[in-house]
C-alpha positions as CSV (number, residue, x, y, z in Angstrom):
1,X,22.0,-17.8,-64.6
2,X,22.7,-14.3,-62.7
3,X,18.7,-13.8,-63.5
4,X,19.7,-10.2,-65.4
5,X,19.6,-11.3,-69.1
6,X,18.3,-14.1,-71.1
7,X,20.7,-17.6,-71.8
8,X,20.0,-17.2,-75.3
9,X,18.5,-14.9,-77.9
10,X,15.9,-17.2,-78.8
11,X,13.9,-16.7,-75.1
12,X,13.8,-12.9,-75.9
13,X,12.5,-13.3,-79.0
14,X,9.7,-15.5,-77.9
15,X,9.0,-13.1,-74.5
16,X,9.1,-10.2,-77.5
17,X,6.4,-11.8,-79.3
18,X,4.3,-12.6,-76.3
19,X,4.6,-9.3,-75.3
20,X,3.4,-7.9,-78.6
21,X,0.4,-10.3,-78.4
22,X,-0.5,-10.4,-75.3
23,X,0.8,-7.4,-73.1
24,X,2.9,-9.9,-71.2
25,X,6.1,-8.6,-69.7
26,X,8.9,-10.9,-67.6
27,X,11.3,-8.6,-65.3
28,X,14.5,-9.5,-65.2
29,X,14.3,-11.5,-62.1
30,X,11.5,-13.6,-63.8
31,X,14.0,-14.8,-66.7
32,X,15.0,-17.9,-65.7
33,X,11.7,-18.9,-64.8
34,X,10.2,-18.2,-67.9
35,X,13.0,-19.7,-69.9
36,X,11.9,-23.1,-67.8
37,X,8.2,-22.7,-69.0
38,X,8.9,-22.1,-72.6
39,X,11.4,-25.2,-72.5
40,X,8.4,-27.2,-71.0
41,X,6.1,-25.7,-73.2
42,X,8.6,-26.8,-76.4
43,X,8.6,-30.3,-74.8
44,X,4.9,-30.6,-75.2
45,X,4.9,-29.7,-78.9
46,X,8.4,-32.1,-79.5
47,X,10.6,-29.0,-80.5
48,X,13.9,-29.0,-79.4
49,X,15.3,-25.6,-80.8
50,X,14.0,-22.7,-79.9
51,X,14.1,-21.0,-83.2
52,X,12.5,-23.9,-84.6
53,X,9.8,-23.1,-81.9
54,X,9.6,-19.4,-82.2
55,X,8.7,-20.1,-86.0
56,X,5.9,-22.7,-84.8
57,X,4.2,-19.9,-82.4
58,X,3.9,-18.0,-85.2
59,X,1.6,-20.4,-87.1
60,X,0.1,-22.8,-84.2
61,X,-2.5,-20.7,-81.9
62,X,-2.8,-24.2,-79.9
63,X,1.0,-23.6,-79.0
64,X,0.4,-20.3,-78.5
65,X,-2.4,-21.1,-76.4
66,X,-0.4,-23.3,-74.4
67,X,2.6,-21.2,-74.0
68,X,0.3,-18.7,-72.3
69,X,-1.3,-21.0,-70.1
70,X,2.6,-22.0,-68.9
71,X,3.8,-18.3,-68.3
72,X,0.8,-17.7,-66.5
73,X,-0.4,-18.6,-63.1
74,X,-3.9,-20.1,-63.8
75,X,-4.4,-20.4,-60.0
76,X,-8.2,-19.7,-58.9
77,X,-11.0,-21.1,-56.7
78,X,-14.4,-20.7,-55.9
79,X,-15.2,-17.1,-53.6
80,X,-11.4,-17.0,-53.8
81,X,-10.5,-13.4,-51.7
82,X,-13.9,-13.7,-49.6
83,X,-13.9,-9.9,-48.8
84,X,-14.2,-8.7,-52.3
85,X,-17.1,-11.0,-52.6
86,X,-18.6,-9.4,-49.4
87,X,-18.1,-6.3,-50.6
88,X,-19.9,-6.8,-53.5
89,X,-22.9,-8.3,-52.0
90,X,-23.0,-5.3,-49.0
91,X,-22.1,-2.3,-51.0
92,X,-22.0,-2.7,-54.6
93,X,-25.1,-4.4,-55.2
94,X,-27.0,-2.5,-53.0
95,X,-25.9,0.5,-54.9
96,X,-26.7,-0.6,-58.1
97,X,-30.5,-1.3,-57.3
98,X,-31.1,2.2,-55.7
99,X,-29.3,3.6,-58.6
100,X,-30.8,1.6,-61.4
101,X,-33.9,-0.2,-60.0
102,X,-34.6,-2.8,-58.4
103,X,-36.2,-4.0,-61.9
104,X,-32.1,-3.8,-63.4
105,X,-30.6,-6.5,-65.4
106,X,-27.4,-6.7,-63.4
107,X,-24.1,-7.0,-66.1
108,X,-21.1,-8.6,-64.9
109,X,-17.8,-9.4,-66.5
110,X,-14.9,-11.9,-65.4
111,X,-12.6,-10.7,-67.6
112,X,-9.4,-13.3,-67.6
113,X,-11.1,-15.7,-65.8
114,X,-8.9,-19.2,-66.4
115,X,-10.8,-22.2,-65.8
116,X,-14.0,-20.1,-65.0
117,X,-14.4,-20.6,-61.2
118,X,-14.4,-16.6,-60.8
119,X,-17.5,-16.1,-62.9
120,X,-19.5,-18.9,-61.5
121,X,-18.5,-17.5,-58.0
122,X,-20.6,-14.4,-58.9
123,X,-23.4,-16.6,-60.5
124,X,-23.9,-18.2,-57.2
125,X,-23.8,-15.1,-55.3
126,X,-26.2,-13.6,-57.5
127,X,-28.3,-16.5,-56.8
128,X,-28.3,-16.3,-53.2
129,X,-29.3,-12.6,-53.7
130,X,-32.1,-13.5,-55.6
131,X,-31.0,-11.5,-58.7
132,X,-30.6,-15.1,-60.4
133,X,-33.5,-13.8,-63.1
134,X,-32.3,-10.2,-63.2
135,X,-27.7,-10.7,-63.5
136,X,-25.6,-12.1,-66.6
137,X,-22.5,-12.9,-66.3
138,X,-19.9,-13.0,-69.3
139,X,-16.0,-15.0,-68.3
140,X,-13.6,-14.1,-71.0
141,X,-9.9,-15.6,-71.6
142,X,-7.1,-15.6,-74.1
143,X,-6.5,-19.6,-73.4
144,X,-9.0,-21.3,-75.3
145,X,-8.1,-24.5,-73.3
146,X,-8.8,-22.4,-69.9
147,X,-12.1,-21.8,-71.5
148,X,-12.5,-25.6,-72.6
149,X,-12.5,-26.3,-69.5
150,X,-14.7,-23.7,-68.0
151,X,-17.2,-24.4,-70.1
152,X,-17.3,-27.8,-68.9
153,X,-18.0,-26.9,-65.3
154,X,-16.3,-29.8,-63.9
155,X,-13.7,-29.0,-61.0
156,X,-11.8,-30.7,-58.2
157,X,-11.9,-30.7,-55.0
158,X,-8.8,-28.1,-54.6
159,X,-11.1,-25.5,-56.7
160,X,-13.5,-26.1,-53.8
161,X,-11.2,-25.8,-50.8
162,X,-13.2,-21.8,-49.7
163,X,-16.2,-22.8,-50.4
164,X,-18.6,-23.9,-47.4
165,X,-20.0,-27.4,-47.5
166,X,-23.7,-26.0,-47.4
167,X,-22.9,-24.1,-51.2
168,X,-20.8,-27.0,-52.6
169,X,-23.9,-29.3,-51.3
170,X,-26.7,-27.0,-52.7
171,X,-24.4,-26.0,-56.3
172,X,-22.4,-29.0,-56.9
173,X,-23.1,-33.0,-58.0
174,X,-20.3,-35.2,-57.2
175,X,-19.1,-37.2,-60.2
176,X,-16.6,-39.6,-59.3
177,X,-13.7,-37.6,-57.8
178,X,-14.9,-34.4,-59.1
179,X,-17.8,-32.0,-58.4
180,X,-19.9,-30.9,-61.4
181,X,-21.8,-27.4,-61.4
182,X,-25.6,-27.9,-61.5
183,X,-27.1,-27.0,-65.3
184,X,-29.1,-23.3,-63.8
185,X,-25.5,-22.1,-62.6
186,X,-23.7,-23.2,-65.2
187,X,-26.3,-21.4,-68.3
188,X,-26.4,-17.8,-66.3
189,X,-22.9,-17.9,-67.7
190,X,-21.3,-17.7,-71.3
191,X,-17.6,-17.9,-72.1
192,X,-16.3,-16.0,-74.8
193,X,-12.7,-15.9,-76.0
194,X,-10.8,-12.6,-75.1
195,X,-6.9,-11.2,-75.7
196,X,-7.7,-8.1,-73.2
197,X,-4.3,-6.2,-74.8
198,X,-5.9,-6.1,-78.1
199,X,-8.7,-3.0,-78.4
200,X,-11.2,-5.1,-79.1
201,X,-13.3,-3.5,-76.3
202,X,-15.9,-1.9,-75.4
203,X,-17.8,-2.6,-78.4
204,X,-21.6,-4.6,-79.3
205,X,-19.2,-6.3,-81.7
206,X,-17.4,-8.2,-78.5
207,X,-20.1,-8.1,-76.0
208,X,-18.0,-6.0,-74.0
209,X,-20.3,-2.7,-73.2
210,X,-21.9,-1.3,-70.3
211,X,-21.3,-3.3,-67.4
212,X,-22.6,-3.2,-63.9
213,X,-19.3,-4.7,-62.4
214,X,-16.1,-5.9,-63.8
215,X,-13.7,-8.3,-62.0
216,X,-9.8,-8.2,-63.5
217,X,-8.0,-10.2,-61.0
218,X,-4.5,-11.0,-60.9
219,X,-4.0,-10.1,-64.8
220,X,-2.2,-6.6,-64.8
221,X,0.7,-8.1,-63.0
222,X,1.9,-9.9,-65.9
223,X,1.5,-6.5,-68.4
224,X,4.2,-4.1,-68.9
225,X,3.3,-1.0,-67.6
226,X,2.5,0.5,-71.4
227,X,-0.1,-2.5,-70.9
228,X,-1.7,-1.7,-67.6
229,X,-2.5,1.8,-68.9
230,X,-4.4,0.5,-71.9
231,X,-6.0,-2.0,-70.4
232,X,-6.8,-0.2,-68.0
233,X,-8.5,2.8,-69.2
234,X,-10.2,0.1,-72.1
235,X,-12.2,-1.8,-69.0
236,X,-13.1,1.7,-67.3
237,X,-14.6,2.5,-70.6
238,X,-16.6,-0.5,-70.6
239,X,-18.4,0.3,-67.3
240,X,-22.1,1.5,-67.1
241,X,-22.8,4.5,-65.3
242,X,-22.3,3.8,-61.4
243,X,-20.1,0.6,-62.9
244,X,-17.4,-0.8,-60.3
245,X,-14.2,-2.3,-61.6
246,X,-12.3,-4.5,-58.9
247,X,-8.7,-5.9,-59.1
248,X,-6.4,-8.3,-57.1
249,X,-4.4,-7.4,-54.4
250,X,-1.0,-7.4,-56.3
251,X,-2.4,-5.8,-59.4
252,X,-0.7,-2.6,-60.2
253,X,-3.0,0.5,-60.0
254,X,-4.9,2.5,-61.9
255,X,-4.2,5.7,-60.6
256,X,-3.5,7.6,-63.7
257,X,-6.8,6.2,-65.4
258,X,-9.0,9.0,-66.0
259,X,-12.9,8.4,-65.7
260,X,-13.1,6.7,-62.4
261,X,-12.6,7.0,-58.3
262,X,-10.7,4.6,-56.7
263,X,-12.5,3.5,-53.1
264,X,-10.6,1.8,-50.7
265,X,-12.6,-0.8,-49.1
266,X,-11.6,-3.9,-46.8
267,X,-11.4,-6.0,-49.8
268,X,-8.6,-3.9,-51.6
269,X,-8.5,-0.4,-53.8
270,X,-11.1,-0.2,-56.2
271,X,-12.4,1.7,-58.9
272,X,-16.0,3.1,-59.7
273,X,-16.6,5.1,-62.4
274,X,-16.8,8.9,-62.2
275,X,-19.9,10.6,-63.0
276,X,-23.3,12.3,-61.4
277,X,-22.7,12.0,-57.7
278,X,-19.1,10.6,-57.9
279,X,-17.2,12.5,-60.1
280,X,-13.2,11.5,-60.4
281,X,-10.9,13.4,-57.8
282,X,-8.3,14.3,-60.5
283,X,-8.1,17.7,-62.2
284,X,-9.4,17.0,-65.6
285,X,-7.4,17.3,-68.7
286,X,-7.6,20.3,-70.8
287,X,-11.1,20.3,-73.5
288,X,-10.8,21.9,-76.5
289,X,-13.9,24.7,-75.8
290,X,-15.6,25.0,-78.8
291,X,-16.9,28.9,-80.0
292,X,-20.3,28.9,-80.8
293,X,-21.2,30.3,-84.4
294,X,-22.7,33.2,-85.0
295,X,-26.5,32.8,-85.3
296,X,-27.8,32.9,-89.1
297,X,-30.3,36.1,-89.7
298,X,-33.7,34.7,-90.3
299,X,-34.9,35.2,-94.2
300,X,-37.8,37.2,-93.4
301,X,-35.0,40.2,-92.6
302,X,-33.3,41.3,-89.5
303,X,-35.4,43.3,-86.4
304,X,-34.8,46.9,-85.7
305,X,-31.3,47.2,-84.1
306,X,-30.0,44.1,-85.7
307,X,-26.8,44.4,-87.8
308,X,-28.1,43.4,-91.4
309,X,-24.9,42.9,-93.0
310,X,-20.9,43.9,-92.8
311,X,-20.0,46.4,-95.5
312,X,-18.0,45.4,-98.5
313,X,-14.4,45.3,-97.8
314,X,-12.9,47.6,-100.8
315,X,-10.3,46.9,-103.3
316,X,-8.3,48.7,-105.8
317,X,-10.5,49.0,-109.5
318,X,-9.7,46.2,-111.8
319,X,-8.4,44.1,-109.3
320,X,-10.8,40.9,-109.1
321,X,-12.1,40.1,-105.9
322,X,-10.6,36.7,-103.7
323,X,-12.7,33.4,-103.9
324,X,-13.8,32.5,-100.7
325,X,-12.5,30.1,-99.0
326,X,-14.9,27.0,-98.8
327,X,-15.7,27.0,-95.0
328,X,-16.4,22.7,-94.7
329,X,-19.6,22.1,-93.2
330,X,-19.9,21.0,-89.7
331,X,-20.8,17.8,-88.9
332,X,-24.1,17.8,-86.8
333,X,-23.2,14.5,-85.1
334,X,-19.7,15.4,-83.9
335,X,-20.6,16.8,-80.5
336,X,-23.0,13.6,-79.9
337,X,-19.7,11.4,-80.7
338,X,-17.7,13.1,-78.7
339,X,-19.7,12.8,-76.0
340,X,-19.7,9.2,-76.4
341,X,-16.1,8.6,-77.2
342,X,-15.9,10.6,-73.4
343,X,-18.2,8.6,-71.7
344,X,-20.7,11.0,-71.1
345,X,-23.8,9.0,-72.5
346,X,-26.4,11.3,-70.8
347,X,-25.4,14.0,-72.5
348,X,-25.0,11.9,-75.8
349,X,-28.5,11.1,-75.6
350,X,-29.6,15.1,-75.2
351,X,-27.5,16.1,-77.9
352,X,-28.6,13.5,-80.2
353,X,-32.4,13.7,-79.5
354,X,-31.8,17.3,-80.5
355,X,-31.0,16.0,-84.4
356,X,-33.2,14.9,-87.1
357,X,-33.9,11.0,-86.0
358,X,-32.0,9.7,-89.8
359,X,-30.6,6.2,-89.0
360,X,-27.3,7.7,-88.6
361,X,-28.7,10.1,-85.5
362,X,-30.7,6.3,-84.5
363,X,-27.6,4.6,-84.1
364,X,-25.9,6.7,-82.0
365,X,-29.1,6.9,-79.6
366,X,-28.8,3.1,-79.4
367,X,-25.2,3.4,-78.8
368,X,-25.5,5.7,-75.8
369,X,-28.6,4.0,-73.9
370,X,-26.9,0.5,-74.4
371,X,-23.5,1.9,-72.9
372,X,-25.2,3.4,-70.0
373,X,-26.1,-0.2,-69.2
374,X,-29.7,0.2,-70.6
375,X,-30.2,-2.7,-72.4
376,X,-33.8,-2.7,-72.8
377,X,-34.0,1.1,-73.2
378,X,-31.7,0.3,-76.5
379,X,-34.2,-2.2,-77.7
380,X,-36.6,0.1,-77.5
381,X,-35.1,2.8,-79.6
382,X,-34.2,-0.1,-81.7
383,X,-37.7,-1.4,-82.3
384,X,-38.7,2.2,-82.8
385,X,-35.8,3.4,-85.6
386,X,-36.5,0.3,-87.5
387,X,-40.1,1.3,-88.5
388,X,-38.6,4.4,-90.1
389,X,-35.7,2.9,-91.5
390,X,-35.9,-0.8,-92.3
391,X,-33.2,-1.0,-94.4
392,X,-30.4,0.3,-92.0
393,X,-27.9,-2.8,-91.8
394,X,-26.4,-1.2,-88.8
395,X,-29.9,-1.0,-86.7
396,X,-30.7,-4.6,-87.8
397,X,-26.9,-5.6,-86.6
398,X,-27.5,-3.8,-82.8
399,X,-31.1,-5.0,-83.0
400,X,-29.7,-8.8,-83.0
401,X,-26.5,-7.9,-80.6
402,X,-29.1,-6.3,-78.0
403,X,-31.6,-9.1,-78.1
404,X,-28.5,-11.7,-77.6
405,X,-27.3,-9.6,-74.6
406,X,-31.3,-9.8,-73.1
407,X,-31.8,-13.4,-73.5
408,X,-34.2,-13.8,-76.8
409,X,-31.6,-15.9,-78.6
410,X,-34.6,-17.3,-81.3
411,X,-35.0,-13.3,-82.1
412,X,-31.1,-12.8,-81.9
413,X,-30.6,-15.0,-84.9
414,X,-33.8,-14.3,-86.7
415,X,-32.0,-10.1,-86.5
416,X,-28.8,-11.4,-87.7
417,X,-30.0,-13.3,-90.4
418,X,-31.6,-10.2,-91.8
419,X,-28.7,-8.2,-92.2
420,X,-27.1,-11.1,-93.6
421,X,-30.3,-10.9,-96.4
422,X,-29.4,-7.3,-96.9
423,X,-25.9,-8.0,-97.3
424,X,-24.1,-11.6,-97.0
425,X,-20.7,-10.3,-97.4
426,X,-20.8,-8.9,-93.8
427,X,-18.2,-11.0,-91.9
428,X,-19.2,-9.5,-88.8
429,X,-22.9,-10.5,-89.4
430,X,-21.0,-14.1,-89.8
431,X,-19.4,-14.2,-86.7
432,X,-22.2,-13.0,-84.9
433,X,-24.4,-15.4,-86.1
434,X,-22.3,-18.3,-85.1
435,X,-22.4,-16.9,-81.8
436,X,-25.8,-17.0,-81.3
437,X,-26.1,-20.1,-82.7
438,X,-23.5,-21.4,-80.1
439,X,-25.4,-20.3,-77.4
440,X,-28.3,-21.9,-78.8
441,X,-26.4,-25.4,-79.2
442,X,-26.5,-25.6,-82.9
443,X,-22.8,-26.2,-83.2
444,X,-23.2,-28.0,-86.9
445,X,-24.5,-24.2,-87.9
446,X,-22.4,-22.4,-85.7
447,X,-19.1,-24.0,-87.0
448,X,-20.9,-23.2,-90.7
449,X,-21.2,-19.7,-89.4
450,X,-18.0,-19.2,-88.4
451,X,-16.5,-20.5,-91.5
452,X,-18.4,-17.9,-93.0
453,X,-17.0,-15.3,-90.8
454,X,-13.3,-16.8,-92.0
455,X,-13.9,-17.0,-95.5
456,X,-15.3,-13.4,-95.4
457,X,-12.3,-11.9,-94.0
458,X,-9.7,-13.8,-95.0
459,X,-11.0,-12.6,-98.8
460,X,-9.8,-8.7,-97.7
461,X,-6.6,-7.4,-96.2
462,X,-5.8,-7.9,-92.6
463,X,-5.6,-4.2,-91.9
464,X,-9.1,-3.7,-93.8
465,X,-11.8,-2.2,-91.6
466,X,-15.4,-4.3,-91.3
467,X,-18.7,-2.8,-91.9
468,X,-20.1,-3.2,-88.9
469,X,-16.9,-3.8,-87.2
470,X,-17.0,-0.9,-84.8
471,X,-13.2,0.1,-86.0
472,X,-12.1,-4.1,-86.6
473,X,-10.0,-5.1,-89.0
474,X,-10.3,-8.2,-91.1
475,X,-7.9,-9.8,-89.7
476,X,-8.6,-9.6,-85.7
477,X,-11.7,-10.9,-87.3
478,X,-10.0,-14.1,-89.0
479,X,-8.3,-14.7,-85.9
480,X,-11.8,-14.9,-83.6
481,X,-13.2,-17.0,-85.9
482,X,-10.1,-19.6,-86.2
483,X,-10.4,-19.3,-82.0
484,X,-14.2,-19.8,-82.2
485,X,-13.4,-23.0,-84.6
486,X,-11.2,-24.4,-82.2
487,X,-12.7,-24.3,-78.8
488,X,-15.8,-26.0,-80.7
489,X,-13.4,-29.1,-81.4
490,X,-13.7,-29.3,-77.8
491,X,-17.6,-30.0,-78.1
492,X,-19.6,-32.9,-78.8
């Protein structure tokens, strides 16, 4: 094979629907190789014709799963690349606490973290900084065997091979020719199941919002460039303010993201995000500057030297004078959104405090404070919105996502389960609830809840937006819920 085109049109067809899935892209000189992992792959599920198998990926998610896991290099360790962890513990961390107090819940995000070694690295080095009360740490995949497995917490000793003997002695339990993570290290961490080139993210919906640091490691070399942009500028969204983002050596880079500085450091480039006291080097884009309207006289009459009115514009006799044309209302939450959608959650927060608090103006408070990494700040103005408006299902649904993200599970469901008294149609509410429940170690209820979730969505059309859904369809829905569903036939 000359390595410049594919042996048959069956491989390009599957790489085509990879790529739409997934992001993944295979250059040219990566052909052959990946024609020898979909072969293995089509051994494992006892297909021998590729068409046969391209028509099987598009129904089995456990080939699908497994496909991905072959055309991808799953390779990881414990404290692998020791300077990036360094760097974290000397500068970032440091950073964080004089800019957010030392009394900060720390939010960190593994985001394509395989077999989960990368996210329990930055448990333990929480730990040894003595943030093991105050840091959370969320590992996310798109192989739901990878996350099997992580889950577990069960590794050999080649997962080990960087790690000193005092931390494998002090965080580890042998179990026969395996080391086992002890329990504390292995609950400061959940596993959640992820496809990063879908924009699922950042959103309460996916847990994905405001975080203190993000590790995306040796994941953008496998996306097409189209990919790396997207994904890109989707994980810089989902930083707090002073967030860091930090990628792999061979990762292609973010340059052309806007919101964030790259630093280079001994560890490799990385990227914090721009805003008071770091603002991004690159010229911004052109705004749209809006004119301010002209102020509306008072009703108790203009003051001397005011202009009262215009005069009549004149017309011919007998001719009837033009309707007006209906000027549409503005909408007083537009320049509070748009200050989200850009990042700029301070200045949400003013503009919105400036409104009326109707649940509406409530939600986007909450919005803002929880995606400046403000967790308990949110809560707050949760707690507070809901004695004027008790019946908002939407403060109920970010009341129950904030108390998951803070540790008060019990409350979490107990949130949940009132939106779902409101309305139990929500397949959002669903979903979320068999989260929680997950978490808690209900899995009988958690599969129910999940089921729920499935039924709920499958009843609308895929491309049907959820309430609550933060922009989801039903059918990204239907899919998280089948995934859910089928890394819990992995539990007991």
């Amino acid at each position: 094979m000359s390595g410049q085109a594919w042996s048959h049109p069956g491989y390009e067809a599957v790489a085509q629907l990879l790529r739409m899935r997934t992001g993944l892209e295979f250059a040219p000189n990566r052909f052959g190789t990946a024609e020898a992992g979909i072969r293995r792959a089509m051994g494992r599920a006892g297909v021998t014709e590729v068409a046969e198998y391209l028509l099987l990926l598009q129904g089995d998610r456990i080939a699908d799963d497994d496909l991905i896991s072959e055309l991808t290099v799953g390779e990881t360790y414990f404290f692998r690349d020791p300077a990036q962890f360094d760097f974290v513990r000397d500068t970032i961390l440091p950073e964080l606490r004089r800019a957010k107090g030392a009394d900060h819940t720390l939010r960190a995000w593994s985001a394509g973290c395989a077999s989960g070694e990368e996210p329990y690295s930055l448990a333990i080095l929480f730990q040894s900084a003595g943030l093991a009360e105050r840091a959370q740490v969320l590992g996310t995949d798109i192989s739901r065997s990878a996350l099997a497995r992580a889950r577990a917490g069960v590794y050999r000793q080649w997962s080990l091979r960087a790690l000193e003997e005092a931390r494998r002695e002090r965080y580890f339990l042998p179990r026969d020719d395996q080391w086992e993570l002890i329990e504390p290290i292995r609950r400061r961490v959940r596993f959640e199941h992820l496809n990063l080139a879908y924009p699922h993210y950042p959103s309460l919906c996916s847990g994905v919002w405001g975080m203190d640091l993000i590790f995306c490691r040796n994941v953008l070399i496998y996306l097409s460039p189209d990919a790396v942009h997207q994904v890109g500028s989707r994980l810089i969204a989902s930083l707090s303010e002073h967030g860091w983002l930090l990628t792999g050596a061979t990762d292609p880079p973010l340059g052309d993201v806007e919101g964030c500085q790259a630093v280079v450091a001994p560890g490799g480039v990385f990227y914090r995000r721009a805003g008071v006291g770091h603002p991004s080097p690159r010229p911004a884009r052109a705004t749209i500057v809006a004119v301010p309207p002209i102020p509306a006289l008072s009703k108790r009459g203009a003051s001397p030297g005011q202009v009262t009115a215009s005069p009549p514009a004149w017309r011919a006799p007998g001719v009837p004078a033009r309707a007006p044309v209906p000027v549409p209302p503005e909408d007083p939450f537009e320049p509070a959104q748009q200050a989200l959608r850009s990042g700029d959650y301070c200045r949400a927060v003013e503009l919105i405090d400036r409104l009326e608090p109707s649940a509406a103006a409530c939600v986007l408070r909450v919005r803002a404070l929880a995606n400046r990494g403000r967790p308990e700040l949110a809560l707050q103005s949760t707690q507070e919105a809901l004695r004027s408006h008790p019946f908002a299902l939407e403060l109920h649904f970010l009341d129950a996502a904030l108390r998951m993200e803070t540790g008060a599970l019990e409350e979490a469901a107990q949130a949940v389960r009132r939106v779902l008294y409101l309305d139990r149609s929500l397949a959002v509410a669903h979903f979320t609830l068999g989260t929680i429940l997950r978490r808690l170690g209900d899995l009988p209820r958690a599969r129910r809840a999940y089921r729920n979730a499935l039924t709920q969505s499958e009843a609308l059309p895929q491309d049907a937006p959820l309430v609550l859904g933060e922009g989801e369809c039903a059918g990204w829905l239907a899919e998280a819920a089948n995934a859910q569903l089928a890394l819990l036939e992995a539990e007991p």
